[in-house]
N, C-alpha and C positions, 0 to 999 in steps of 0.2 A: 183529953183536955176538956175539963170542964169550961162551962160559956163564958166566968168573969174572967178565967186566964183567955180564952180567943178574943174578946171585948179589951185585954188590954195588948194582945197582941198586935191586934189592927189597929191599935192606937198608935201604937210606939211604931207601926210600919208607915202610918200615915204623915207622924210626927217626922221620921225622918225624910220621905220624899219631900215634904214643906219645907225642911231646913236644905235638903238638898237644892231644890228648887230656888232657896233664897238665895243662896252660895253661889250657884250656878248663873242664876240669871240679872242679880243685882247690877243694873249699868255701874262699868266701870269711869275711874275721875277722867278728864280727856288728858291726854299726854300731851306734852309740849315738842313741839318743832324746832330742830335749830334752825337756823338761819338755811335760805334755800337751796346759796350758789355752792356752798362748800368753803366757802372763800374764810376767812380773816384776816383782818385788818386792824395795824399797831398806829394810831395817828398820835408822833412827837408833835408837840406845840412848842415852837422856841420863838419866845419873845423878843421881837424885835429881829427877827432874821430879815437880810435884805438882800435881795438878790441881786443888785451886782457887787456886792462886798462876797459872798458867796462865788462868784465868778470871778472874782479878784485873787481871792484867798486859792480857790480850787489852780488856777493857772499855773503858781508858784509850789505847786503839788501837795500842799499840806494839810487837803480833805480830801484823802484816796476813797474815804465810805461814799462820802459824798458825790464825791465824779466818778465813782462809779455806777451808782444809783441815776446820773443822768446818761450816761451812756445808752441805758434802756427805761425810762421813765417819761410817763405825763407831764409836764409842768404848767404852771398856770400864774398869773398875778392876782393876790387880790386886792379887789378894792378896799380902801383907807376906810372905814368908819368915823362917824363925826359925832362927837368930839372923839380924837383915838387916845381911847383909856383903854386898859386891857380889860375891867370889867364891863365892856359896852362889845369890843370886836371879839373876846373869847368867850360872853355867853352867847354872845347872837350865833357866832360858828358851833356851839356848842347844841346850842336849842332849833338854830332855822329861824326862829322868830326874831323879831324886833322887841327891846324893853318895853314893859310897860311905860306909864306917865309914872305910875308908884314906884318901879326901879331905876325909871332915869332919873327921878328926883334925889333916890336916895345915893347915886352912884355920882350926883351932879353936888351933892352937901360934902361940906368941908370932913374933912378925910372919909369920904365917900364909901359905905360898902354894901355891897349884897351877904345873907345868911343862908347858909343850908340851900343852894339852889344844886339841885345835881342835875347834870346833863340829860338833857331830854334824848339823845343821841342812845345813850346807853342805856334810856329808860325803855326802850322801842326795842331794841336788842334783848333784853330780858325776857320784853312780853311775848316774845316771837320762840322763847326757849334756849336763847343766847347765854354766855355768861359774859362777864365784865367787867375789867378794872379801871378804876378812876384814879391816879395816882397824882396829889400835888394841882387841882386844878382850881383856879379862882372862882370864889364865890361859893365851896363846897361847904367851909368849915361853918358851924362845926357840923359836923357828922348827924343825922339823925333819920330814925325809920328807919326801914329795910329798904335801902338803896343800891345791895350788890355790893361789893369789895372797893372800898371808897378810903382812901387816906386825902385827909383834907389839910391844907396849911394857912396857915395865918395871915397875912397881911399886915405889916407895920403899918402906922398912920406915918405918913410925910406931907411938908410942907405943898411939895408940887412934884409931879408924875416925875420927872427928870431929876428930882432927889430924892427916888422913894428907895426903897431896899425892896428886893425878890420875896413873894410869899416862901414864909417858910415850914421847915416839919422842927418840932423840939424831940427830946430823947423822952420824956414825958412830959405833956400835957395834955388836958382834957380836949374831948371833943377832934380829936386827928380822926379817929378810925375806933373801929369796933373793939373789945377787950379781947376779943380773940386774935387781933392782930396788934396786940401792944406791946410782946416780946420782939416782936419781926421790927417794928419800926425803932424802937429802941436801940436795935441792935445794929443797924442799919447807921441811926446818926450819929451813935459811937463811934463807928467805924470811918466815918468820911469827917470829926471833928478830929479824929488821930493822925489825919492825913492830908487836911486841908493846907498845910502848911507847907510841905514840899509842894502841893499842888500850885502855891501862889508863887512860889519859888518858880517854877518853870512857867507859868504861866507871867509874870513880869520877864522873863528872859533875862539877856545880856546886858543891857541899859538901865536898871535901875542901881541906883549910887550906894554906897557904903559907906557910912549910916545912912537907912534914909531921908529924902527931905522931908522936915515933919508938916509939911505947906500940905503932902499927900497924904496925909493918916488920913482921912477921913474917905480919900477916894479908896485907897487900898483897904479897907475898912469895908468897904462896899464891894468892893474884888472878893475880900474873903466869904465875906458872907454869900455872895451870889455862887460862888463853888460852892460853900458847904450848902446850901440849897440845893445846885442843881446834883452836885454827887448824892446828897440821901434822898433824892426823889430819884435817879436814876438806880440807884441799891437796892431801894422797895421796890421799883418795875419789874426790875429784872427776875426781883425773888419772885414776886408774884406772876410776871407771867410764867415763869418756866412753869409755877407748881400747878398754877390754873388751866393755861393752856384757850386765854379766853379768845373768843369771838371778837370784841372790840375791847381793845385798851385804849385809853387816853389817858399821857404823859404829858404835866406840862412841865416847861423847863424855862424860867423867871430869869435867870441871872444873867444872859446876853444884854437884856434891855437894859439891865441897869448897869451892866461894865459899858454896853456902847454909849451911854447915857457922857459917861464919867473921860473913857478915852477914844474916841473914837478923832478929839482934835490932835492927839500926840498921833494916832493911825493916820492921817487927812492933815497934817497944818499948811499946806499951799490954801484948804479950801474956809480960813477962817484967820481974823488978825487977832491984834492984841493980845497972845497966846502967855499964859503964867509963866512961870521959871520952872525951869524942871521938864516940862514938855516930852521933851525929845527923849528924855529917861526911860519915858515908858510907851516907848512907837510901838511894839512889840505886845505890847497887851492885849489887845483887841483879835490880831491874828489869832495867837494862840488861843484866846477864849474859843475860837471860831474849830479850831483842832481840838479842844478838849471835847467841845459839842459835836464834833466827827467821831472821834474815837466811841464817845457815850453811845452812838447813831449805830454804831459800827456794832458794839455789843450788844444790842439790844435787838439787831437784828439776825443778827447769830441764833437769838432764842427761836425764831419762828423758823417754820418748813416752804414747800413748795405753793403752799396754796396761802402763804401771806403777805399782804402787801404791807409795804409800808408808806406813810405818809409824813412826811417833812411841812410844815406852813407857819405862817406867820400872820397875825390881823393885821398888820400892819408892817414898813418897813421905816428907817433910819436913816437920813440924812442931819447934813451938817445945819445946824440950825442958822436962820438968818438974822437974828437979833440975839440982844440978852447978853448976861453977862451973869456969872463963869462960862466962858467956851462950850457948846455943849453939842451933842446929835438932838435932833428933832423929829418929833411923825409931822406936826404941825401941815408941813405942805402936802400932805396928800401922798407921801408915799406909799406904793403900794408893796402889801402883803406879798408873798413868796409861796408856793406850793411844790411841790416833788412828790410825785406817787410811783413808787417802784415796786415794782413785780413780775412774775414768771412772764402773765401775760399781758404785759402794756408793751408800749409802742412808745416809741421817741414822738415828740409831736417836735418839728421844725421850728413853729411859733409858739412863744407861749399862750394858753384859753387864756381868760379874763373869766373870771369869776368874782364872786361877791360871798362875804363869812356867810351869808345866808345858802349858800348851796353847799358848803360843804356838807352839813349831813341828812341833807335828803340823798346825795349823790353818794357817802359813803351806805347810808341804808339802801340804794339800788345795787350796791358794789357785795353787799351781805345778802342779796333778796328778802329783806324785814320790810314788812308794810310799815308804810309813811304815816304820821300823823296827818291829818288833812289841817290841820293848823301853820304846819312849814310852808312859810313862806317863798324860801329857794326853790330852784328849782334843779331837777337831776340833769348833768350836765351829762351827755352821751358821749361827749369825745374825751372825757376824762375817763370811761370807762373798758375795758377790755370789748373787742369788736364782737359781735354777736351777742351780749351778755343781757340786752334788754329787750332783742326776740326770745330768748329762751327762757328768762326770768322777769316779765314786764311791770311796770311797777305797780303796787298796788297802795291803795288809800285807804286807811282807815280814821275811823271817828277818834279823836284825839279825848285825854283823860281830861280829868276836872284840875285844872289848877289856881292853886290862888295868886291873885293877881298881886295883892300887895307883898312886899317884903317880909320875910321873919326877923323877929327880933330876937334880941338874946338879952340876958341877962348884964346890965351892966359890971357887975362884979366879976365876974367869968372873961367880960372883955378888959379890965383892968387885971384880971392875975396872966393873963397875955400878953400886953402891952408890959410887965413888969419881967416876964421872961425875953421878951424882944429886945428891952431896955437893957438886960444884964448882956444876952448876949454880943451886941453893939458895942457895951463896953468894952467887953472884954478883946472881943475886936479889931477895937481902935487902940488900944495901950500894944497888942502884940507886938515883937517885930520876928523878919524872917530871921 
């Protein structure tokens, strides 16, 4: 071996221990952590759920998911939020925080809305190495950045909170969710617009008349629409969680608030006078909405295992309104919100906690061991939690992200080709009959 072949031998031997060296010792990216307890948690949002219509309904045995879930479940009240709008009590549950002055202003303007706000809840679960679905929650749409597994719905503009319609999901439009999930949702509202109509059928019951009175189009109009809401936000949950298998989902489900809106005086007329014609046709609506949102409850927690809790709440609850005219349910006085947390390991509590939408998720992030923003304002409530669960897993605080404090805007043309789709389906709606 002459010297320039040994001169490049020792080169190319050099060369490789360097590349070996590089390979070998290059810090590796940090892996991400799931969440610490093991745990998962499904938290349903049902608008407008009130617990003692819940215990009203559950006695006459027609929410078995339901009273079953209290047989071995936490429950808690929460307190009313002021003014109670569902965009004020389900982002504060959503976030821990209080609204800015920039989003109560803009949630406080004539048809009132937030954009693209996604749950800080599930933003905290990500960063911890969680996964996440946001399915149907107020304030999401439309969609934007990488926010996690997010179908967002619309919001019609109404007069006032007690004649608004349920946000909704369309079969297409822009801005719901990501293009990789626009066959799934599609598929989804197809399927519960071909079915909405036995569903209002059973859902009116025995009482309503043949033809109907047409004095009711416009509430049954609102009946339908708030089914085919809640059934294709509960179609995409389910798809999603089965395939995902996330750490935290949040499900909201709109359409209680606006059927107890509409009958809750034909469910109650001892507790309101001057009652329209027709009334008594549809005593029976309110219930059954309350059984369809059991059954929805019922499948959804089918999807989960041993290690997942479910959560039932409300920002608010519903009583019979003390003024005003059409007859109507009311948050107005302060009723409070509703919670149910069932799983392998909770414990009946005797009385219900008092909580505030501000601690639900600091207390569902103790319940996942995901460090806190130190920005949450709630606080982690210990007896809503499995006993032992905050010596083993204590809570931890982190420095919260940068957020911007004013609202995002959108495009007014994007919010008119919306309003133009809400508009048709309304129509169409209202003209149906069963």
């Amino acid at each position: 071996m002459n010297r320039k072949r040994t001169l490049l031998v020792a080169a190319l031997a050099v060369g490789v221990v360097a590349l070996a060296f590089v390979i070998v010792w290059r810090p590796a990216p940090p892996i991400a952590k799931a969440p610490a307890t093991g745990y998962k948690v499904v938290l349903v949002a049902v608008d407008g759920l009130d617990g003692y219509l819940v215990t009203r309904f559950s006695e006459t045995g027609g929410l078995p998911a339901i009273s079953r879930f209290l047989r071995r479940a936490t429950t808690a009240q929460i307190s009313a939020d002021e003014p109670p709008l569902p965009l004020v009590g389900w982002t504060r549950l959503a976030t821990g925080r209080s609204l800015s002055e920039a989003q109560m202003e803009a949630v406080m303007a004539p048809g009132g809305r937030l954009y693209s706000l996604a749950p800080d809840v599930a933003a905290a679960v990500r960063e911890a190495g969680g996964r996440t679905v946001v399915v149907g929650w107020p304030g999401t749409w439309p969609v934007t950045g990488d926010d996690g597994i997010v179908v967002a719905p619309y919001v019609p503009a109404g007069e006032s909170h007690a004649s608004a319609l349920a946000p909704a999901i369309f079969g297409d439009a822009r801005g719901q969710t990501t293009p990789d999930l626009a066959a799934l949702v599609r598929d989804a509202a197809a399927r519960s617009q071909a079915s909405v109509e036995p569903a209002l059928a059973q859902l009116v019951g025995r009482g309503a008349p043949r033809p109907p009175d047409p004095a009711w189009d416009g509430a049954l109009a609102a009946a339908r629409w708030a089914l085919l809401a809640d059934m294709t936000n509960v179609e995409i949950a389910a798809k999603l969680i089965a395939q995902e298998d996330p750490h935290l989902a949040l499900v909201y489900l709109g359409g209680l608030d606006a059927v107890g809106h509409r009958f809750l005086p034909s469910a109650m007329p001892a507790a309101f006078q001057n009652l329209p014609p027709g009334t008594e046709n549809y005593s029976e609506v309110l219930g059954n909405y309350y059984r369809f949102l059991d059954s929805a409850l019922q499948r959804i927690q089918r999807l989960g295992d041993e290690r997942t809790f479910i959560v039932v709440c409300s920002a608010y609850g519903t009583h019979p309104s003390a003024a005003g005219a059409p007859p109507s349910a009311s948050h107005d006085q302060g009723a409070p919100g509703a919670l149910i947390l069932h799983g392998r390991d909770t414990t009946s509590t005797p009385v219900p906690l008092r909580m505030s939408t501000l601690d639900v998720a600091p207390t569902v992030l103790a319940l996942l061991g995901v460090p806190i923003p130190s920005d949450m304002e709630g606080r982690v409530v210990p007896e809503a939690l499995p006993g032992g669960l905050l010596e083993r897993f204590p809570p931890a605080y982190v420095k919260p992200p940068k957020r911007a404090d004013a609202p995002e805007t959108v495009e007014p043309e994007l919010v008119a080709e919306m309003d133009a789709l809400a508009a048709a389906r309304l129509a169409e709606l209202t003209t149906a009959r069963p």
